[in-house]
MARLO-423632 format. One record per atom (N, C-alpha, C): residue number from 1; residue in three letters; atom name; x negated, y negated, z negated. Coordinates in Angstrom, 3 decimals. Atoms other than C-alpha are relative to their C-alpha. Layout:
! MARLO-423632
NUM;ALA;CA;X;Y;Z
...
This chain:
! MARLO-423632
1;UNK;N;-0.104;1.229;-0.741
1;UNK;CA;-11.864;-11.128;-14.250
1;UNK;C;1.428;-0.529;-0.080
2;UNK;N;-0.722;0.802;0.394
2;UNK;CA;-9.312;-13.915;-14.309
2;UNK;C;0.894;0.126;1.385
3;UNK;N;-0.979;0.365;-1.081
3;UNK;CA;-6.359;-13.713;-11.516
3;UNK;C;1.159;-0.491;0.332
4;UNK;N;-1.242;0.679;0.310
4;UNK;CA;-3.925;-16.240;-10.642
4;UNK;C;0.947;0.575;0.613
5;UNK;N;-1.076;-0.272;-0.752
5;UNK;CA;-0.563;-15.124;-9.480
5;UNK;C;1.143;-1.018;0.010
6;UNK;N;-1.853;0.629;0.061
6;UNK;CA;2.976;-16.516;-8.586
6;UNK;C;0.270;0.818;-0.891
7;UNK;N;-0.926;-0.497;0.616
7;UNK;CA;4.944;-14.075;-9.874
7;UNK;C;-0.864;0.542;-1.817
8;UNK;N;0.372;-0.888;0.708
8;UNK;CA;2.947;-12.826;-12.871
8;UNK;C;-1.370;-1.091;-1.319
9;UNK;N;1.023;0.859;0.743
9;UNK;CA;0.705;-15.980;-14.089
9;UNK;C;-1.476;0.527;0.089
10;UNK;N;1.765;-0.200;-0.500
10;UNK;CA;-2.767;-15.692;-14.739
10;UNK;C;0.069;1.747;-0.538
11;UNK;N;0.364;-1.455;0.898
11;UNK;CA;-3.854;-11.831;-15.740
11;UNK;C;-1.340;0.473;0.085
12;UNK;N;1.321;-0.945;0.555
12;UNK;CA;-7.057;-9.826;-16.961
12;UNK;C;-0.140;1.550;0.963
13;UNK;N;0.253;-1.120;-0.542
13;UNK;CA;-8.205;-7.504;-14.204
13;UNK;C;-1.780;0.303;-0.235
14;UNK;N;1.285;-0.944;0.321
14;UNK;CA;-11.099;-4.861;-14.669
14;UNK;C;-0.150;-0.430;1.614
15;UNK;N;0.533;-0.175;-1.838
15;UNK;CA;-13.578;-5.122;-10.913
15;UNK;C;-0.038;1.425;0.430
16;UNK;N;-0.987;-1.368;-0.705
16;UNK;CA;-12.589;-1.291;-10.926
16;UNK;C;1.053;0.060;0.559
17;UNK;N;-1.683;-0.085;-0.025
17;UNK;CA;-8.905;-1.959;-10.828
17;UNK;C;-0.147;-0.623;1.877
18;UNK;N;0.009;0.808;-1.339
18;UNK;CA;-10.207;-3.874;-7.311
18;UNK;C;0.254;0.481;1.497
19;UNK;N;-0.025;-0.408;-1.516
19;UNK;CA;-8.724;-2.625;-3.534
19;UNK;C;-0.738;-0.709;0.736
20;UNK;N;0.602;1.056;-1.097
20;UNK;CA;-10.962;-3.774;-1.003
20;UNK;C;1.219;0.439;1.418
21;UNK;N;-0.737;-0.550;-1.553
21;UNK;CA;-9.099;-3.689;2.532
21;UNK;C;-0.940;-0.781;0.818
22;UNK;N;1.093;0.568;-0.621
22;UNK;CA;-11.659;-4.172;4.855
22;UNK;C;0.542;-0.770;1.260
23;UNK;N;-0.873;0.436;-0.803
23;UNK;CA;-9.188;-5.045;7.548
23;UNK;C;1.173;-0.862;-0.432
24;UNK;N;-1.373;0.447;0.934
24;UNK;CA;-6.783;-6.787;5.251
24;UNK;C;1.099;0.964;-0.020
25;UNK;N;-1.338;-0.621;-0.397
25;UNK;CA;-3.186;-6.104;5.928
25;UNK;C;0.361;-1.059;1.054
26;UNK;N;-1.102;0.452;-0.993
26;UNK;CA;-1.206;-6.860;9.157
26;UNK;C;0.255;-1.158;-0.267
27;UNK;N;-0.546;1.093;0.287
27;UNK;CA;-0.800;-10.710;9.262
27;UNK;C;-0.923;-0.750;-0.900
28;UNK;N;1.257;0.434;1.059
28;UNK;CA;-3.016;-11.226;6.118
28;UNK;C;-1.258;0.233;0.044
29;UNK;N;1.360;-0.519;-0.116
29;UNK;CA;-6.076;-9.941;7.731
29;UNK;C;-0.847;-0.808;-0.701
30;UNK;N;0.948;1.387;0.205
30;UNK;CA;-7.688;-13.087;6.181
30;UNK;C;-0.506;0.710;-1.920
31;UNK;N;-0.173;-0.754;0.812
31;UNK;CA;-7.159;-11.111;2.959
31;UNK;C;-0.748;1.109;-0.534
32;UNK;N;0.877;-1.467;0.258
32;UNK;CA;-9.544;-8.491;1.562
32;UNK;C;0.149;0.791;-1.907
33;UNK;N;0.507;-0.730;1.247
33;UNK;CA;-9.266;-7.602;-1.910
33;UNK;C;1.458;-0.130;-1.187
34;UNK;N;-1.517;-0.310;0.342
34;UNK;CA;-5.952;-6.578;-3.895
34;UNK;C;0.221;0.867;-1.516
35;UNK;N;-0.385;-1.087;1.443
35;UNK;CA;-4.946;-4.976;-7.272
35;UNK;C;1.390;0.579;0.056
36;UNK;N;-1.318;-0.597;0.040
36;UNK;CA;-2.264;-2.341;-7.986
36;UNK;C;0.681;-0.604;-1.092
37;UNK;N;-0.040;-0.103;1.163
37;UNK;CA;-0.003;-3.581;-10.693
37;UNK;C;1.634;0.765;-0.087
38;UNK;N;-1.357;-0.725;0.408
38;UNK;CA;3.126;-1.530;-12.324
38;UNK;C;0.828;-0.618;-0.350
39;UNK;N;-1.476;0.565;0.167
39;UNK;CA;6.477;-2.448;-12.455
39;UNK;C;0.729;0.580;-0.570
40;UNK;N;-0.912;-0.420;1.073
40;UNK;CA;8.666;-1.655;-15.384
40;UNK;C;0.018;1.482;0.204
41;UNK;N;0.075;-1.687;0.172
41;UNK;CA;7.482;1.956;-15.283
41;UNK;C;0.831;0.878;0.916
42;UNK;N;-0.757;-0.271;-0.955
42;UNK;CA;9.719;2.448;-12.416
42;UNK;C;-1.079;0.702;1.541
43;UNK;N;0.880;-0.665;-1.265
43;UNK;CA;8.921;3.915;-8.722
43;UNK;C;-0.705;-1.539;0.720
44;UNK;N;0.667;1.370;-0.189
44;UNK;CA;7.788;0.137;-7.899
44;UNK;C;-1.196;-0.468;-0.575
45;UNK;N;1.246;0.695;0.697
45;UNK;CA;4.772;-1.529;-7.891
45;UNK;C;-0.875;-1.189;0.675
46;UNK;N;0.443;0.913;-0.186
46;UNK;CA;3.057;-4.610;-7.192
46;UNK;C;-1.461;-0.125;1.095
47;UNK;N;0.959;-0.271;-0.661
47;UNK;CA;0.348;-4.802;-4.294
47;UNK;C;-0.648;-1.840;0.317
48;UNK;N;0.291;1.214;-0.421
48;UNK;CA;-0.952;-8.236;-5.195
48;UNK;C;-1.857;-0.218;0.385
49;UNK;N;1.552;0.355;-0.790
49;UNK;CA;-4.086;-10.160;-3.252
49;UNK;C;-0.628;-1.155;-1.335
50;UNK;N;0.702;0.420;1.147
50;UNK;CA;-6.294;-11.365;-5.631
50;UNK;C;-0.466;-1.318;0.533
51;UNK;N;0.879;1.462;-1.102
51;UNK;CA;-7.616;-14.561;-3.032
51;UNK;C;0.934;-0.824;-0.038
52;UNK;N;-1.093;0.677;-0.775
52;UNK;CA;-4.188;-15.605;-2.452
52;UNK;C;1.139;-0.001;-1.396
53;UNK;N;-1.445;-0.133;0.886
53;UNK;CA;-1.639;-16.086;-5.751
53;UNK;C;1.579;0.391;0.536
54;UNK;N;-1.194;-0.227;-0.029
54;UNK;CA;1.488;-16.237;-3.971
54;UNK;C;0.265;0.925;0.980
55;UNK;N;-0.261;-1.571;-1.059
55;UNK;CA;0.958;-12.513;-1.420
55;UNK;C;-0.070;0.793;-1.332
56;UNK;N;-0.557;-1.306;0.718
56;UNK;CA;2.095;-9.619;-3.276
56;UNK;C;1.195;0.608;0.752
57;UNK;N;-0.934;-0.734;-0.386
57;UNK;CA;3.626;-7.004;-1.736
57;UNK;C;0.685;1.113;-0.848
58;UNK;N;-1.132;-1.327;0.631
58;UNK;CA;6.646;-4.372;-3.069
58;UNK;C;-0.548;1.069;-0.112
59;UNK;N;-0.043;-1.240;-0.581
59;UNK;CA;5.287;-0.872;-2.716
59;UNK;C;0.805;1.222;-0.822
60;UNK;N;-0.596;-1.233;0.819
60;UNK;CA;6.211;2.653;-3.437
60;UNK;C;0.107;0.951;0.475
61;UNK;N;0.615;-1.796;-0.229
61;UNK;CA;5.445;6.168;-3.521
61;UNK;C;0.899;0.751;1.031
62;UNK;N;-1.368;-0.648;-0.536
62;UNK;CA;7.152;7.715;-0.321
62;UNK;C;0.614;1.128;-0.208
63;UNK;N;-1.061;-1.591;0.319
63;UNK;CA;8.348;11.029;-1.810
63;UNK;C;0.675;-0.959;-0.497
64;UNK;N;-1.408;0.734;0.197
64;UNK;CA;10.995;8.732;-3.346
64;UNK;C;0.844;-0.479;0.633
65;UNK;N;-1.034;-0.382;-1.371
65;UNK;CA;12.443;8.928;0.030
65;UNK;C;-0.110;1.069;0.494
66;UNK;N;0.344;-1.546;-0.486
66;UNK;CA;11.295;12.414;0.298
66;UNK;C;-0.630;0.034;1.534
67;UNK;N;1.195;-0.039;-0.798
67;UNK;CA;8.679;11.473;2.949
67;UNK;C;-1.068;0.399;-0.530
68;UNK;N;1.357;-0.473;-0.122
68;UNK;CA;5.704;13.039;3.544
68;UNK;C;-0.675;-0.062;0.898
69;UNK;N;1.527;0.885;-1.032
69;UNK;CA;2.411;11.616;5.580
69;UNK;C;-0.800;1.413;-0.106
70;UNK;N;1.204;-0.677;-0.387
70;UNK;CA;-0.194;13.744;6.912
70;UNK;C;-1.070;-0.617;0.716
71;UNK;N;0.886;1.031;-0.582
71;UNK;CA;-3.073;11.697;7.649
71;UNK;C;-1.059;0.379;0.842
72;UNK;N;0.689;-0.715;-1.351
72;UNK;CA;-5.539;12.329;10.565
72;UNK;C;-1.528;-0.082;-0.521
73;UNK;N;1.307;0.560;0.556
73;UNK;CA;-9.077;12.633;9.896
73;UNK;C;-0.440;-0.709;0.443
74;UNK;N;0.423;1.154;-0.308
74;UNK;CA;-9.954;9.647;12.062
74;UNK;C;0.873;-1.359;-1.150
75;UNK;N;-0.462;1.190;0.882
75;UNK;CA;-7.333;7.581;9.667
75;UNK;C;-1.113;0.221;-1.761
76;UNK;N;0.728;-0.576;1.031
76;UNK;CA;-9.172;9.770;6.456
76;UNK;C;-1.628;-0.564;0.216
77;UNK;N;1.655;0.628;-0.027
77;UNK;CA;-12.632;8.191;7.852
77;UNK;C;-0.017;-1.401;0.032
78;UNK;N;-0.180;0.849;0.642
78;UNK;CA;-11.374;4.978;7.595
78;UNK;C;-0.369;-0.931;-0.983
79;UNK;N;-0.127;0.837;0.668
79;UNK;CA;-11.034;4.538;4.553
79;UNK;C;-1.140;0.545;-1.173
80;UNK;N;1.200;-0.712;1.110
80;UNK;CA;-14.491;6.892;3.452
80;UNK;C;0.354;1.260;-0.143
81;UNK;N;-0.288;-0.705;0.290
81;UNK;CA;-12.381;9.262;2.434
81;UNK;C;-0.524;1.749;0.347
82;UNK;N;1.235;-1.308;-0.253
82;UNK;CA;-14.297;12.577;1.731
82;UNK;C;1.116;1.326;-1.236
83;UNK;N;-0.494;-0.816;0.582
83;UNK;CA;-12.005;14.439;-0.776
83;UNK;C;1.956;-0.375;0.123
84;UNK;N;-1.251;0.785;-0.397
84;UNK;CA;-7.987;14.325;-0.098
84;UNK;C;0.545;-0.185;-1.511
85;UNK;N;-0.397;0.388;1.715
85;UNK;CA;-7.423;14.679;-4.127
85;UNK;C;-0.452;-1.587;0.014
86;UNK;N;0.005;1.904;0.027
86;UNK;CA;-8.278;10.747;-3.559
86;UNK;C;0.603;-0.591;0.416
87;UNK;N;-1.038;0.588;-1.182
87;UNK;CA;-5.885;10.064;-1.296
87;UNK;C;1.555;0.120;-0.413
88;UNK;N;-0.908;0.394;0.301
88;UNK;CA;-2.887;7.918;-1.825
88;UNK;C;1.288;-0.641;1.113
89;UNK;N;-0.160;1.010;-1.132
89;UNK;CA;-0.512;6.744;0.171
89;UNK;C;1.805;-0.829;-0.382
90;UNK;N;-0.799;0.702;0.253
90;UNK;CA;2.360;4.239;-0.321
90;UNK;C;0.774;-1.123;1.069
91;UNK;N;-0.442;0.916;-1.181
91;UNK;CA;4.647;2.127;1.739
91;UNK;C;0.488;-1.435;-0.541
92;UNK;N;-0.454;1.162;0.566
92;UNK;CA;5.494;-1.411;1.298
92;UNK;C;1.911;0.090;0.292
93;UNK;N;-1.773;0.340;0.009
93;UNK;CA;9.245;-2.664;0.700
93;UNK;C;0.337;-1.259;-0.118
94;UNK;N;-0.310;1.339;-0.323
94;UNK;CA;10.551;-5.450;1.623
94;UNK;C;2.099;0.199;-0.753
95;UNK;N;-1.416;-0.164;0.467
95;UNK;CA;14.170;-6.628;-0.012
95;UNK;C;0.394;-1.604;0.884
96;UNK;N;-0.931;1.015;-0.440
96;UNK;CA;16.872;-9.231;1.758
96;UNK;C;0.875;-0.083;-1.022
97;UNK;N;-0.865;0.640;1.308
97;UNK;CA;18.580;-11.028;-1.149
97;UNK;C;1.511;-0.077;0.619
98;UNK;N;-1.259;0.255;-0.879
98;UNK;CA;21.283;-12.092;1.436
98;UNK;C;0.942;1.261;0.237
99;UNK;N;-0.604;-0.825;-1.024
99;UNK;CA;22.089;-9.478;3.324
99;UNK;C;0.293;1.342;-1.500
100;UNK;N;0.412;-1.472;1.053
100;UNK;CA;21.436;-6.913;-0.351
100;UNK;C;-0.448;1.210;0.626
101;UNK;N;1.358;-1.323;-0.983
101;UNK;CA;18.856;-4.851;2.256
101;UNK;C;-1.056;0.656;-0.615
102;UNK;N;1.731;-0.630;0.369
102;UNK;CA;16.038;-2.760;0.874
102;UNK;C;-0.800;0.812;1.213
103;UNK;N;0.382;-0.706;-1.104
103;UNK;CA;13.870;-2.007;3.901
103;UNK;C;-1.666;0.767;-0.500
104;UNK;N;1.311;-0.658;0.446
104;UNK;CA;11.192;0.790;3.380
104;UNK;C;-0.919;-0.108;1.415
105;UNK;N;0.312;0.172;-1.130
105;UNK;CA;8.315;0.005;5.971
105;UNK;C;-0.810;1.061;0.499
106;UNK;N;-0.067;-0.973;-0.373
106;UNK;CA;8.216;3.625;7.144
106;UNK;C;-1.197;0.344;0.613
107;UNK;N;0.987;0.169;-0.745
107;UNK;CA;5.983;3.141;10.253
107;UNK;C;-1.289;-0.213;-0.472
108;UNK;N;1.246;0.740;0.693
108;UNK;CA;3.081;1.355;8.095
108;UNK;C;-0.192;0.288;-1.014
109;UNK;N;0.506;-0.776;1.396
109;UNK;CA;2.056;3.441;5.175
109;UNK;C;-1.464;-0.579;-0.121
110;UNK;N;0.973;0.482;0.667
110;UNK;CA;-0.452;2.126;2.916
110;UNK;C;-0.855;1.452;0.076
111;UNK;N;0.757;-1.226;0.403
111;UNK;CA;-3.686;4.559;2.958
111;UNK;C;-0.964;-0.398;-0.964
112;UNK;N;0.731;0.159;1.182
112;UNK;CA;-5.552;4.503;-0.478
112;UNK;C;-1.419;0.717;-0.367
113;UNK;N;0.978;-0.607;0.432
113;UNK;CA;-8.981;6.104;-1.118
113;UNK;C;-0.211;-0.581;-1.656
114;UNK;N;0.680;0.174;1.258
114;UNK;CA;-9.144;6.188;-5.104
114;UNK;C;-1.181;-0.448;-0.536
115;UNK;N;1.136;-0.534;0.404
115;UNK;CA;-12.439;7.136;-5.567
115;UNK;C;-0.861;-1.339;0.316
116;UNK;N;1.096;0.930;-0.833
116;UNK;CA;-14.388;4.166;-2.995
116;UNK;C;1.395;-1.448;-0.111
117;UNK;N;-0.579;1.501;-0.024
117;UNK;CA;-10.955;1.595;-3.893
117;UNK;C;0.126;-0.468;1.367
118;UNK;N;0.648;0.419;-1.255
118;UNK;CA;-10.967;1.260;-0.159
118;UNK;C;1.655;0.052;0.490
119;UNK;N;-1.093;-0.086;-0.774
119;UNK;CA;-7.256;0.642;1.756
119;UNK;C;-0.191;-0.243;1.263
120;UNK;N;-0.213;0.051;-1.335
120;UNK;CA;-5.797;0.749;4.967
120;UNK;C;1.294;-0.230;0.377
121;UNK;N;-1.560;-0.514;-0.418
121;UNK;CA;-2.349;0.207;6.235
121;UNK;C;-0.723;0.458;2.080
122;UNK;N;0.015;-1.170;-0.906
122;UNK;CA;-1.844;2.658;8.932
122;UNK;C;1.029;-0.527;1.059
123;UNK;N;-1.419;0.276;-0.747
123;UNK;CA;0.669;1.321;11.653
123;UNK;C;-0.034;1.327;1.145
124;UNK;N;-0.382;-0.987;-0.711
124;UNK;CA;2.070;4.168;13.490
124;UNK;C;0.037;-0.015;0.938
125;UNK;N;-0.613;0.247;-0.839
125;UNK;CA;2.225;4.676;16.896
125;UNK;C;1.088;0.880;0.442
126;UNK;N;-0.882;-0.963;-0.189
126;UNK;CA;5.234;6.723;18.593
126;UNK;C;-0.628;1.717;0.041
127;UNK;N;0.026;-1.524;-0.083
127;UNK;CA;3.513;10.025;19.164
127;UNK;C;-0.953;0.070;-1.342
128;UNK;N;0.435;-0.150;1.108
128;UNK;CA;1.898;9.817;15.804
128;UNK;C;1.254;0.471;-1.039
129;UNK;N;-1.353;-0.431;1.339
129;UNK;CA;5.307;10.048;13.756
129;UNK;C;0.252;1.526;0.439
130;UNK;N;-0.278;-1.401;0.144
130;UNK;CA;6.067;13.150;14.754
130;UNK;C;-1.180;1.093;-0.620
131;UNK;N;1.283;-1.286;0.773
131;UNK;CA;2.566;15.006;13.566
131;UNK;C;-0.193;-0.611;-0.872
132;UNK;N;0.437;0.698;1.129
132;UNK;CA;2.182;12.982;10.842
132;UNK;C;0.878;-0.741;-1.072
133;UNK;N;-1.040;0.361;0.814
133;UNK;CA;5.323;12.114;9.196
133;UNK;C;1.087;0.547;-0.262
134;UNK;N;-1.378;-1.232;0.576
134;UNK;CA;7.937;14.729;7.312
134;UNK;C;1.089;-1.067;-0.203
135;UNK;N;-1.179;0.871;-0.102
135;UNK;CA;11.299;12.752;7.720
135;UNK;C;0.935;0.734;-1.162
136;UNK;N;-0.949;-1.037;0.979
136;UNK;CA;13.855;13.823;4.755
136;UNK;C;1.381;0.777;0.849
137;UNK;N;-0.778;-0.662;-0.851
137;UNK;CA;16.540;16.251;5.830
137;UNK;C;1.493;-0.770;-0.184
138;UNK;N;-1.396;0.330;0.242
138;UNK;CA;20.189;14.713;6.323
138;UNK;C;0.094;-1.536;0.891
């Protein structure tokens, strides 16, 4: 299928390659259906909405802040999720041109089911970070 973007023009997606988010995302709830795409082979990658050309979000793998998520099995039912070898999880990133900020959005980890294509962002509440989120040491 045919998808327009801002940043990226039109491109050739497979209806495998397709995230549903049944809830959207935060703000974009209006939003349901999203492709991953890769960014110069780097830890970056593209979380654009297939409905909407100009939403695309930053993401990226949080061990590259040496975080680690532990997800609850009420968040794991979610999103279907029946095997955790399916399970992805990624955070969005936001950048300030101005200010030269890269903010990782810590709290709100993307949750991925491979297998069923199915997302979730996860917003944290306070007594959740502590059982569910390895902070790096230092």
């Amino acid at each position: 299928m045919q998808v327009d973007t801002t940043r990226f023009g039109q491109i050739e997606i497979a209806e495998k390659e397709l995230i549903t988010f049944p809830w959207g995302v935060p703000g974009f709830e209006h939003l349901k259906s999203y492709v991953l795409l890769e960014y110069k082979n780097g830890p970056f990658q593209w979380l654009q909405s297939v409905e909407e050309p100009s939403v695309a979000f930053v993401v990226c793998a949080p061990d590259f802040l040496g975080l680690v998520y532990s997800a609850s099995d009420a968040k794991k039912k979610l999103i279907n999720l029946e095997h955790d070898k399916d399970l992805i999880v990624l955070n969005i990133v936001s950048f300030n041109r101005e200010k030269g900020a890269i903010r990782f959005h810590v709290k709100s980890p993307l949750l991925f089911n491979v297998a069923a294509r199915i997302g979730y962002q996860w917003t944290m509440e306070a007594d959740e970070l502590q059982g569910h989120l390895i902070m790096p040491a230092g």
